[in-house]
MIDOSE-501704 format. One record per residue (C-alpha): x, y, z negated; residue number from 1. Coordinates in steps of 0.2 Angstrom, whole numbers, plus 5000, padded with zeros to 4 digits. Layout:
east / north / up / i
X / Y / Z / NUM
...
END
This chain:
east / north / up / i
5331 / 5433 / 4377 / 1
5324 / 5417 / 4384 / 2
5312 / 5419 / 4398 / 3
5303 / 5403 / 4399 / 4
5295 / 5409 / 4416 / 5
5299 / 5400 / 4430 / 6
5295 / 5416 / 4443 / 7
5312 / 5423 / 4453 / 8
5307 / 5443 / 4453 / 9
5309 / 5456 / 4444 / 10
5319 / 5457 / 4426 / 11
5325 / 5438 / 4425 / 12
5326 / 5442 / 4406 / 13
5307 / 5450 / 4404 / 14
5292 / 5438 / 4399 / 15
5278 / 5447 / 4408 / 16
5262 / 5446 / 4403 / 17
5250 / 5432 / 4412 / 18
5235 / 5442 / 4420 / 19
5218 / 5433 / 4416 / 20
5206 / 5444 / 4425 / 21
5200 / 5458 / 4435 / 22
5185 / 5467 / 4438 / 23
5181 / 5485 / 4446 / 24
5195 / 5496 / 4441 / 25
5200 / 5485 / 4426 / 26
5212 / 5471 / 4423 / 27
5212 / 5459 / 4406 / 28
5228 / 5449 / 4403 / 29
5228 / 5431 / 4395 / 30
5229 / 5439 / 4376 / 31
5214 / 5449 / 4381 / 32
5222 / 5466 / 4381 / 33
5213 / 5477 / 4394 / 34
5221 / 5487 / 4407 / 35
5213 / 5503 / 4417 / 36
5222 / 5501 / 4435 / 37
5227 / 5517 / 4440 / 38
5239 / 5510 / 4454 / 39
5229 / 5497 / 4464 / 40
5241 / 5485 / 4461 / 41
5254 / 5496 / 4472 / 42
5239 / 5506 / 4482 / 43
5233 / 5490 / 4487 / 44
5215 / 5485 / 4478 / 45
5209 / 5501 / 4486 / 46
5189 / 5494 / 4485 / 47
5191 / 5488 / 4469 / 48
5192 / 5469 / 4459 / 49
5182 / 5455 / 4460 / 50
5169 / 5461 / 4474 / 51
5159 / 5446 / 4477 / 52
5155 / 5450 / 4496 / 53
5175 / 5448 / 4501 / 54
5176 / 5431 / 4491 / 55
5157 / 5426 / 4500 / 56
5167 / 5431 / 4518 / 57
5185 / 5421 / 4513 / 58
5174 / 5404 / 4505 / 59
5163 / 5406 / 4522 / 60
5177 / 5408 / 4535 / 61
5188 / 5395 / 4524 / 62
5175 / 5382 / 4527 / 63
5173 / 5383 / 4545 / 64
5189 / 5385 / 4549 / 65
5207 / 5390 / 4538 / 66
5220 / 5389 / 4552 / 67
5224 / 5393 / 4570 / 68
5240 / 5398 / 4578 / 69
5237 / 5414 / 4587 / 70
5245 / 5410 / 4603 / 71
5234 / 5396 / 4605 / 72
5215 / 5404 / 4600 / 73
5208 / 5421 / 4594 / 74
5192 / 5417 / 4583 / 75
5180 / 5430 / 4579 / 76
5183 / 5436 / 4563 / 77
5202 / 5442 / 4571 / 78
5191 / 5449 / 4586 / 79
5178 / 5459 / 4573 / 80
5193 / 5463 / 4561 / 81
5203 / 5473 / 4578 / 82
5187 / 5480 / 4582 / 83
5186 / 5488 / 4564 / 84
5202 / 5494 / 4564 / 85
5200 / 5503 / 4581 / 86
5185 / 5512 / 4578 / 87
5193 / 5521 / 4561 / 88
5211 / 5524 / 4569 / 89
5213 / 5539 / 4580 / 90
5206 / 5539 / 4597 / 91
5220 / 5535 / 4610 / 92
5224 / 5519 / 4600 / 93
5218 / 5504 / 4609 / 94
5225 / 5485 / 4603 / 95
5228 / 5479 / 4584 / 96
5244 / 5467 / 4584 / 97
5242 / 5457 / 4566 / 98
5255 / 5450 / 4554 / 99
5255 / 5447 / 4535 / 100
5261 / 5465 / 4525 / 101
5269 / 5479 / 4526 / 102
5287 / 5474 / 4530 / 103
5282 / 5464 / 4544 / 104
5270 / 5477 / 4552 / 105
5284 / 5489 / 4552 / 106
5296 / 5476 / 4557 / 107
5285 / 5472 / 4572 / 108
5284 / 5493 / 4577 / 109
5305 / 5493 / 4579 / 110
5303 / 5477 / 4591 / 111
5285 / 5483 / 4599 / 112
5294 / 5500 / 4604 / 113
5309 / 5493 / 4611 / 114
5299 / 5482 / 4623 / 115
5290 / 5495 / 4627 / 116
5304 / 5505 / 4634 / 117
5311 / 5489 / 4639 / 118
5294 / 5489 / 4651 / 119
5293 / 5505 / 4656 / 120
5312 / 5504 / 4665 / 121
5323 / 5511 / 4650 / 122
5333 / 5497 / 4643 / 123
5346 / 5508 / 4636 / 124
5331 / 5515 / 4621 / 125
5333 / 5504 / 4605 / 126
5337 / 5515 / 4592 / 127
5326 / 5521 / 4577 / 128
5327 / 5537 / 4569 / 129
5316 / 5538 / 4552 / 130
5319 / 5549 / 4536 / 131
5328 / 5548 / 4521 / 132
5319 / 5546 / 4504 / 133
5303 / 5537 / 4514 / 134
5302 / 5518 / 4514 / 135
5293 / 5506 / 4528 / 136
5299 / 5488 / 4520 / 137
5312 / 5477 / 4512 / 138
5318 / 5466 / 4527 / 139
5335 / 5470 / 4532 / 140
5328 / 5480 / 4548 / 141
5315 / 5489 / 4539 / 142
5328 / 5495 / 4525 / 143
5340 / 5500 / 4537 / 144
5327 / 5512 / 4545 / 145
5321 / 5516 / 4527 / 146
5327 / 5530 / 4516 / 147
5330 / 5522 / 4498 / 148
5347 / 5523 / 4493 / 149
5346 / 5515 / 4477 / 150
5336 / 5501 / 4490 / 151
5348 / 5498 / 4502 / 152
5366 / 5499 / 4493 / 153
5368 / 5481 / 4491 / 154
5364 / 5476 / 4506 / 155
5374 / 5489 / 4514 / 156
5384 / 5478 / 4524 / 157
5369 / 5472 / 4534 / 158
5362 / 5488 / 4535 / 159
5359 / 5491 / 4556 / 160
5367 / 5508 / 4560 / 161
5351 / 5517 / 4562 / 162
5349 / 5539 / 4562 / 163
5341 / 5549 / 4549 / 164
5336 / 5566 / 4547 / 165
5330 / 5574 / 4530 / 166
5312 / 5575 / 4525 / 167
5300 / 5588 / 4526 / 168
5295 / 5593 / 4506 / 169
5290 / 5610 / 4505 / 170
5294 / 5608 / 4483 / 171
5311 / 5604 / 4488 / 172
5316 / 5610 / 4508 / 173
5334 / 5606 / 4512 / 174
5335 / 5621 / 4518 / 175
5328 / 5632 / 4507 / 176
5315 / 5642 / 4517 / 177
5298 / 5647 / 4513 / 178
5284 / 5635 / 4523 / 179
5277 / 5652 / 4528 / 180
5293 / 5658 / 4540 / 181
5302 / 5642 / 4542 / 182
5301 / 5638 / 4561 / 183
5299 / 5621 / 4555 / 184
5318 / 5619 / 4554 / 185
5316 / 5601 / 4546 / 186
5309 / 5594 / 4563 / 187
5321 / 5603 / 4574 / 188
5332 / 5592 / 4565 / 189
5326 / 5577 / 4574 / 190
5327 / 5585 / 4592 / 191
5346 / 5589 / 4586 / 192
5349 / 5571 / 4582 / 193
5340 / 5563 / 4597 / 194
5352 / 5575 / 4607 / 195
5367 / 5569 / 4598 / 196
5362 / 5553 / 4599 / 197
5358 / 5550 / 4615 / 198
5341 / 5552 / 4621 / 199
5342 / 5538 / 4632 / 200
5346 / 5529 / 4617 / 201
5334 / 5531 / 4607 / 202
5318 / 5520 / 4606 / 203
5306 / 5527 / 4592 / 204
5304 / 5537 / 4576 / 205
5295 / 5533 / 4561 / 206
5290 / 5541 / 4548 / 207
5277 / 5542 / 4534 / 208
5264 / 5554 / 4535 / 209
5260 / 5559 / 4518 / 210
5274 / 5549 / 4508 / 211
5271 / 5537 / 4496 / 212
5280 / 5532 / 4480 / 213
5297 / 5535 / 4484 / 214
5292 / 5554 / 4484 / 215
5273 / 5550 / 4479 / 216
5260 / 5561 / 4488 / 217
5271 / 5573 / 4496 / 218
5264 / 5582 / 4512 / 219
5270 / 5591 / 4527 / 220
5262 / 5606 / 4536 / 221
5251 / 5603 / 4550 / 222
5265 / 5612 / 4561 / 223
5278 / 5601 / 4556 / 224
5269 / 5585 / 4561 / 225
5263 / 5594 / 4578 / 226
5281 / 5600 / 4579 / 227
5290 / 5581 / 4579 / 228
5275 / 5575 / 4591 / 229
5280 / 5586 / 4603 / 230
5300 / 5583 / 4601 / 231
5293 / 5563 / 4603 / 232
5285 / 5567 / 4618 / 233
5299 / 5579 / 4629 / 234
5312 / 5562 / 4626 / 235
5301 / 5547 / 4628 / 236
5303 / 5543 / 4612 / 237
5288 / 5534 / 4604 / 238
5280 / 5544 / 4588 / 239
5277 / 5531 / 4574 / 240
5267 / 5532 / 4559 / 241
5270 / 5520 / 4543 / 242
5251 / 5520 / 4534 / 243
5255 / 5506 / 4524 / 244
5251 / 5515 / 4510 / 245
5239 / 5527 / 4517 / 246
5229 / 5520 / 4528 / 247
5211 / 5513 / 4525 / 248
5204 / 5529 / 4517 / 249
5220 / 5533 / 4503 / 250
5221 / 5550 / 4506 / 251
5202 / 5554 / 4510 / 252
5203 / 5553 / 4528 / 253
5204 / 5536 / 4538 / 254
5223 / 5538 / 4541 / 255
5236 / 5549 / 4533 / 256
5240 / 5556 / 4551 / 257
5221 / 5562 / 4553 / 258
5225 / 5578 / 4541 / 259
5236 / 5582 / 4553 / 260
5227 / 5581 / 4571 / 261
5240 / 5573 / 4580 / 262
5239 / 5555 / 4588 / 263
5254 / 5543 / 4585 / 264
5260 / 5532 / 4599 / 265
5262 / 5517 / 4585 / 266
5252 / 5513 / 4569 / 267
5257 / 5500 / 4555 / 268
5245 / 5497 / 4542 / 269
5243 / 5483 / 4527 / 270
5238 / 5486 / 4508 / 271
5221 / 5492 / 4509 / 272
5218 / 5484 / 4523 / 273
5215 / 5470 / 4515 / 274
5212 / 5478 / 4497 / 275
5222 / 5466 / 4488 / 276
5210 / 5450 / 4494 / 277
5220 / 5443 / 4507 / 278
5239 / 5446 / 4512 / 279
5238 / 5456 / 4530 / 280
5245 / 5470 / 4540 / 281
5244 / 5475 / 4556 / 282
5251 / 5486 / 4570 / 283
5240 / 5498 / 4580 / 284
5243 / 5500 / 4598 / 285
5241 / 5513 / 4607 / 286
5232 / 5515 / 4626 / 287
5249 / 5523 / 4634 / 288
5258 / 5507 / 4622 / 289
5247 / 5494 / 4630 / 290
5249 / 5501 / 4648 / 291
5265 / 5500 / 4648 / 292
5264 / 5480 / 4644 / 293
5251 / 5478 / 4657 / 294
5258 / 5486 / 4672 / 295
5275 / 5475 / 4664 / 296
5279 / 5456 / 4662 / 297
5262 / 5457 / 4655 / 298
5269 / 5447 / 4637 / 299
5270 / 5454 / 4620 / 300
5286 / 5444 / 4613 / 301
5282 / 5444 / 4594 / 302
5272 / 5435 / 4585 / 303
5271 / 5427 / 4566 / 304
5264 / 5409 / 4559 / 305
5252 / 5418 / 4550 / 306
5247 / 5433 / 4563 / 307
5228 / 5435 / 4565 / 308
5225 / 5418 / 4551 / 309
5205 / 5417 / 4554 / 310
5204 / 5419 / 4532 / 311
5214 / 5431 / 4529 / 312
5204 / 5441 / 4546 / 313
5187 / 5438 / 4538 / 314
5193 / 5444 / 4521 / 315
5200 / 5460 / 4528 / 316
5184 / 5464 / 4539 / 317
5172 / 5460 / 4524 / 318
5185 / 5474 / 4514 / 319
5183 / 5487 / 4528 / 320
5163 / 5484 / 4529 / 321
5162 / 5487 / 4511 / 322
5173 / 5502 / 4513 / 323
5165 / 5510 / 4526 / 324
5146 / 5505 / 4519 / 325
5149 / 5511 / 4503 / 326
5157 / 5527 / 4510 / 327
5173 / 5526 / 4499 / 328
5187 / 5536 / 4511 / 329
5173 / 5548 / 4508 / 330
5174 / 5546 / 4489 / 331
5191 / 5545 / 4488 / 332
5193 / 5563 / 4496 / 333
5180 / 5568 / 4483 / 334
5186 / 5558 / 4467 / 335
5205 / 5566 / 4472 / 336
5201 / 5586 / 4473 / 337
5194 / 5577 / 4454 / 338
5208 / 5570 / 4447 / 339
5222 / 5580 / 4453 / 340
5211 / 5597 / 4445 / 341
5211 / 5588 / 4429 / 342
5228 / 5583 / 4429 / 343
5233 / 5600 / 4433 / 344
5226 / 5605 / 4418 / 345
5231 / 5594 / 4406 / 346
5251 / 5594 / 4414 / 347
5251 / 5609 / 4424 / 348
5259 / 5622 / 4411 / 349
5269 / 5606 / 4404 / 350
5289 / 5613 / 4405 / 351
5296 / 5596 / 4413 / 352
5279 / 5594 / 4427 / 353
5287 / 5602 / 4440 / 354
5273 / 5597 / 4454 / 355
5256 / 5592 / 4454 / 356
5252 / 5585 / 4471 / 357
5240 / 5574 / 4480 / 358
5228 / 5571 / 4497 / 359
5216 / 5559 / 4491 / 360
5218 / 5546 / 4477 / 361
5235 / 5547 / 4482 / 362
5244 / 5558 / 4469 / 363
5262 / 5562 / 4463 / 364
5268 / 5571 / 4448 / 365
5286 / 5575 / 4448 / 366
5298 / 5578 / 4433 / 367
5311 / 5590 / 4431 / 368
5323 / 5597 / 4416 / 369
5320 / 5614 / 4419 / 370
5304 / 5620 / 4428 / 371
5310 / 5636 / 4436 / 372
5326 / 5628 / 4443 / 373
5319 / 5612 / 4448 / 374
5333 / 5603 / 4438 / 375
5331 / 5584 / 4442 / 376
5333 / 5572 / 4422 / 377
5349 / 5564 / 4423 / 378
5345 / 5546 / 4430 / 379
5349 / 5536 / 4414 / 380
5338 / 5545 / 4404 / 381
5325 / 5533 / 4414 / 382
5310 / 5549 / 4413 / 383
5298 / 5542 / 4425 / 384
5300 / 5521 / 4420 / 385
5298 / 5527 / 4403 / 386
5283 / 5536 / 4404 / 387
5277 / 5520 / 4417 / 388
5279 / 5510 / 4401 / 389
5270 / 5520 / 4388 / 390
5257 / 5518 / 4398 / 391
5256 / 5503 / 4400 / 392
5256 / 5500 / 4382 / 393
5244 / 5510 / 4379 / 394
5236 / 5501 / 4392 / 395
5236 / 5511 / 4411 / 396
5244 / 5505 / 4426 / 397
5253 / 5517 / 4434 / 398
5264 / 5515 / 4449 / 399
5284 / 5520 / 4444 / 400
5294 / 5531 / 4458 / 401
5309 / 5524 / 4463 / 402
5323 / 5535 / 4456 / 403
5328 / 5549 / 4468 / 404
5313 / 5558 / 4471 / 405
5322 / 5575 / 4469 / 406
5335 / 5572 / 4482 / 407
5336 / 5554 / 4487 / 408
5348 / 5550 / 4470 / 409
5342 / 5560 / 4455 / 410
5323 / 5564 / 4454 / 411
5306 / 5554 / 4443 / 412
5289 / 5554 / 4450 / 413
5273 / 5545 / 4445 / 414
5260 / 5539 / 4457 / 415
5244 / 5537 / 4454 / 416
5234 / 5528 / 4467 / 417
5218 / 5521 / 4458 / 418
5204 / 5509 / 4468 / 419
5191 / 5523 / 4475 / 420
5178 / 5515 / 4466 / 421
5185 / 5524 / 4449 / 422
5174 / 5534 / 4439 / 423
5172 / 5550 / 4431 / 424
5178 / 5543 / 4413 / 425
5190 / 5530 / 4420 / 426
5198 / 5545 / 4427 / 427
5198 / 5556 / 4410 / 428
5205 / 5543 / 4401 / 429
5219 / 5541 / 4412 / 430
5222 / 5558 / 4413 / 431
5222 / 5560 / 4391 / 432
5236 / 5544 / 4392 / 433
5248 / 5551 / 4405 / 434
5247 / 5567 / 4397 / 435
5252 / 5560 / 4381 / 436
5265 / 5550 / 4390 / 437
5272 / 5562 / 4396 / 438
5274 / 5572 / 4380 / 439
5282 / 5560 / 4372 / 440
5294 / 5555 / 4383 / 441
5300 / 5572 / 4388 / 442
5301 / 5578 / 4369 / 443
END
């Protein structure tokens, strides 16, 4: 097939469609098919398409001023957008560092972290230690901290030699125990890796909260969490939380790590944070973080071309001051309890659902060939990007798991991560189009 399309990404051989349009929670493309987006773009467009008052605050800023290097001014759309940003994150966090996504905000927590430890008199701390099956970005440092196999293998011999331990998913413990009377086995794992390691060695772990689309939606207990924050602690290693996906109100709280009562030493935020207006991410600093530089050489090395743009600021800050006027984190907590009832009962009793799952209007379903065994599909029969693209043909966006949900290899998930401005009937009718997806897929 010739692809006359002059665009490097994805399937070289695939013509996509060229989209014409958006509003709200819908999309139309160029041959006026209309599209319901139950994905936000990849949990992105979290307030929604086309809001005029993020366009006002970009043409606005855009005309005063477009462009500063941020060594060389602040202006005061990056002051108002840090002060935003602090007043939703946990308490102890203080200063906002900004770049332009996901990868580099993540990125810019392994290099923060070291120079914090660096600072503080422990030069020999630089390693991470993360999870497998979570993701935080697709530079080379990021993937080598991140848990994707099928991400990471052909770039393997640039991978940077980084520790994992295995995650905490309660549908599928590693080590078969009940959530009830498990001790939490999954985060002693970390304190037995720091120890083998070298806890003068090691700099930082990070980890996702709730985790997104590589395992979509799955969630700790609040023991577990509590549990790695005090292993964290007892080595003076720095406790780091990737909210790429969940921060800025996806789960129904202000950030992922607010279900769980614990304060992170590191925060790295982008999607919602700008909502799909304005290409941004940002690390949150926090007090103890910040201390540590000023009582040092005083200099945050690190910084980015792009870091704090004045536009891309005042589009993010008009996004948070709609989210927050327009109480959405609180609608997506509401609109979640929702939509994961309904779809528990249109799939639930479905033979190849295995888990229904969700905080928020971040929510995973998970296929498997048998339901009592939890029997991941074989990879090539493709479950979960087959049922991505029947419904997109049927005209739903739905976000397609990376293959290995079950165990890192084998496994199909979707996720479905809506803009929290999705209604009552947007929501049935995505429900009634996933449900028949996945009937016939699976038959």
């Amino acid at each position: 097939m010739k692809n006359s399309q002059k665009v490097f990404v994805g399937n070289v051989n695939k013509e996509y469609p060229t989209v014409d349009r958006a509003e709200g929670v819908h999309l139309w493309d160029t041959d006026g098919k209309k599209y319901l987006d139950c994905a936000a773009g990849v949990a992105v467009a979290n307030i929604g398409h086309g809001v005029r008052e993020v366009l006002d605050a970009i043409y606005e800023q855009g005309k005063r001023v477009s462009y500063v290097y941020g060594a060389t001014f602040t202006s005061e759309a990056r002051e108002r957008l840090a002060e935003q940003i602090i007043a939703l994150a946990p308490r102890n966090m203080e200063k906002v560092f900004f770049c332009s996504g996901g990868s580099e905000a993540l990125e810019s927590v392994i290099k923060i972290a070291r120079q914090y430890h660096l600072e503080s008199g422990r030069p020999g701390k630089y390693k991470v230690i993360s999870r497998w099956q979570s993701y935080h970005g697709n530079t080379l440092a990021t993937l080598s901290i991140g848990g994707r196999p099928s991400w990471r293998e052909k770039y393997d011999p640039y991978m940077f030699g980084m520790p994992h331990i295995t995650p905490c998913n309660c549908y599928r413990c590693p080590h078969r125990l009940s959530p009830d009377s498990c001790g939490y086995a999954c985060a002693d794992e970390l304190e037995r890796v720091i120890k083998y390691e070298g806890a003068d060695t090691v700099s930082a772990f990070v980890l996702e909260a709730i985790t997104g689309t590589t395992a979509p939606a799955v969630a700790p207990p609040v023991g577990y969490m509590k549990r790695l924050r005090e292993i964290c602690d007892k080595h003076d290693v720095l406790f780091c939380v990737d909210e790429v996906i969940t921060g800025l109100g996806r789960t129904g709280k202000n950030f992922a790590i607010d279900h769980f009562g614990v304060e992170p030493d590191l925060i790295a935020a982008a999607k919602g944070l700008g909502g799909g207006y304005v290409p941004i991410g940002a690390v949150i600093a926090s007090r103890k973080v910040v201390e540590a530089f000023r009582k040092g050489s005083g200099n945050l090395m690190h910084s980015f071309t792009y870091a704090g743009n004045p536009v891309v600021c005042a589009g993010a800050s008009a996004a948070i001051k709609y989210l927050t006027d327009h109480r959405l984190v609180e609608a997506s907590a509401a609109k979640g309890e929702f939509f994961l009832a309904l779809l528990r009962e249109k799939l639930g009793d479905h033979p190849n659902v295995g888990d229904i799952r969700g905080k928020g209007l971040l929510i995973g379903l998970e296929y498997v060939r048998d339901k009592e065994s939890r029997a991941p599909f074989p990879a090539d029969r493709q479950i979960g990007g087959r049922i991505a693209n029947h419904c997109f043909e049927k005209g739903l966006l739905v976000v397609f798991a990376v293959p290995g949900s079950a165990d890192g290899i084998l496994g199909d998930a979707t996720q479905i991560s809506p803009p929290f401005t999705i209604g009552e009937a947007d929501m049935r009718e995505a429900a009634d189009i996933l449900a028949d997806a996945v009937r016939a897929v699976c038959a």
